[in-house]
N, C-alpha and C positions, 0 to 999 in steps of 0.2 A: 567502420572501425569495430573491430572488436576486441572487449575489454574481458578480461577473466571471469571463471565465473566465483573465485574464490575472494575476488575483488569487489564482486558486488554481492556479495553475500556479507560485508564491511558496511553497506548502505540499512542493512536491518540493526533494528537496535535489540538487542538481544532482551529480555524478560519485559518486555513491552506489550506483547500478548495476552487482554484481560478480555473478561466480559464486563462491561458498562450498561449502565442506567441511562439511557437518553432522553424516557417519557419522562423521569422526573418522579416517578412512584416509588424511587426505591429498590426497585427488584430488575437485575439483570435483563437487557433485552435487544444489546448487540455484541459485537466483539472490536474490538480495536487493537492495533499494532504502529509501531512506529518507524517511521526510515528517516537516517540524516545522511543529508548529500554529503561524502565525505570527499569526491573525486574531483568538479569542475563544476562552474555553471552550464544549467541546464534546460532545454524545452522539452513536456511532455506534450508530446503531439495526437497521442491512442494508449489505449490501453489493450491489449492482445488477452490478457485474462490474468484473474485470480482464482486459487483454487487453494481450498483448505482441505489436509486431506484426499484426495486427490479430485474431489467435487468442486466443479467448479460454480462459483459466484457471478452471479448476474449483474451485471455492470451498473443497472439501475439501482443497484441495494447498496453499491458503494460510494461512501465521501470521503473527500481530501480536505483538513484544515492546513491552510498554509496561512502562515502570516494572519492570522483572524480571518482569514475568507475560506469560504465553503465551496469546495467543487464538488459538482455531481459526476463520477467517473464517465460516464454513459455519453454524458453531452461531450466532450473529450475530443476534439478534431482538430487535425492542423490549421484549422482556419480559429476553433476555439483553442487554442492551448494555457499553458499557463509556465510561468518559468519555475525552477527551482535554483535559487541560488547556494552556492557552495556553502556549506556548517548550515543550513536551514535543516530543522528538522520538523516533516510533518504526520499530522495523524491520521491513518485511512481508518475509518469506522464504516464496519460490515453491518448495516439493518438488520432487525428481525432474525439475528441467528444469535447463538451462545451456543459454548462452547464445552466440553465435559474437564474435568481436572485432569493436566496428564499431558503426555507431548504430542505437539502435531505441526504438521509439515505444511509449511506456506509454499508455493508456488508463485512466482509473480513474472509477470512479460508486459513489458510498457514500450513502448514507441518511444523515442526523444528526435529532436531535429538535430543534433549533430552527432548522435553516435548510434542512431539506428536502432537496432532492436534489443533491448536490454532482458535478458531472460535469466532468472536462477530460483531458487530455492531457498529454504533454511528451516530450522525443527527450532522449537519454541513450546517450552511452555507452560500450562495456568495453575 
């Protein structure tokens, strides 16, 4: 199935792009962005890459909160997946990077089990 890419670029949440405090000291020391399902429910079954800028993220650096649970992108398989269901909205937090003031281009390609390979873009930003 393929869905537009003008449609899934409606799954980013527009000015949701910050740098965050995760260690708790106060001082910036990831970035975070947010997507709501706005189309169907869903299964992420991989994730193919993120890329800020056109550098891409290491899959190990990335998490998903859904629903109060923490996914590591990395461990990510169809045998691990996880669902998203429709109006959920989750937060992907990028590790050990920040981000300069100013706009920048997300890239994003995920796997789901019922619509295949979900790919787009979107400029965002801090």
């Amino acid at each position: 199935m393929m869905i537009p890419k003008f449609l899934l670029r409606k799954l980013y949440v527009k000015g949701s792009l910050k740098n965050i405090d995760t260690s708790g000291d106060g001082t910036p020391d990831s970035v975070s962005f947010q997507i709501k399902n706005t189309l169907a429910n869903g299964t992420v079954i991989g994730v193919e890459y993120i890329k800020i800028d056109d550098s891409e993220i290491p899959l190990d650096s990335i998490e998903v909160i859904l629903d109060d649970k923490t996914i590591k992108l990395s461990e990510v398989t169809p045998e691990n997946s996880f669902p998203i269901k429709v109006r959920a909205t989750s937060t992907w937090i990028i590790k050990e990077k920040t981000l300069d003031a100013g706009e920048h281009k997300l890239d994003i390609s995920i796997k789901t089990k019922e619509a295949g390979k979900l790919t787009f873009d979107v400029k965002d930003s801090i």
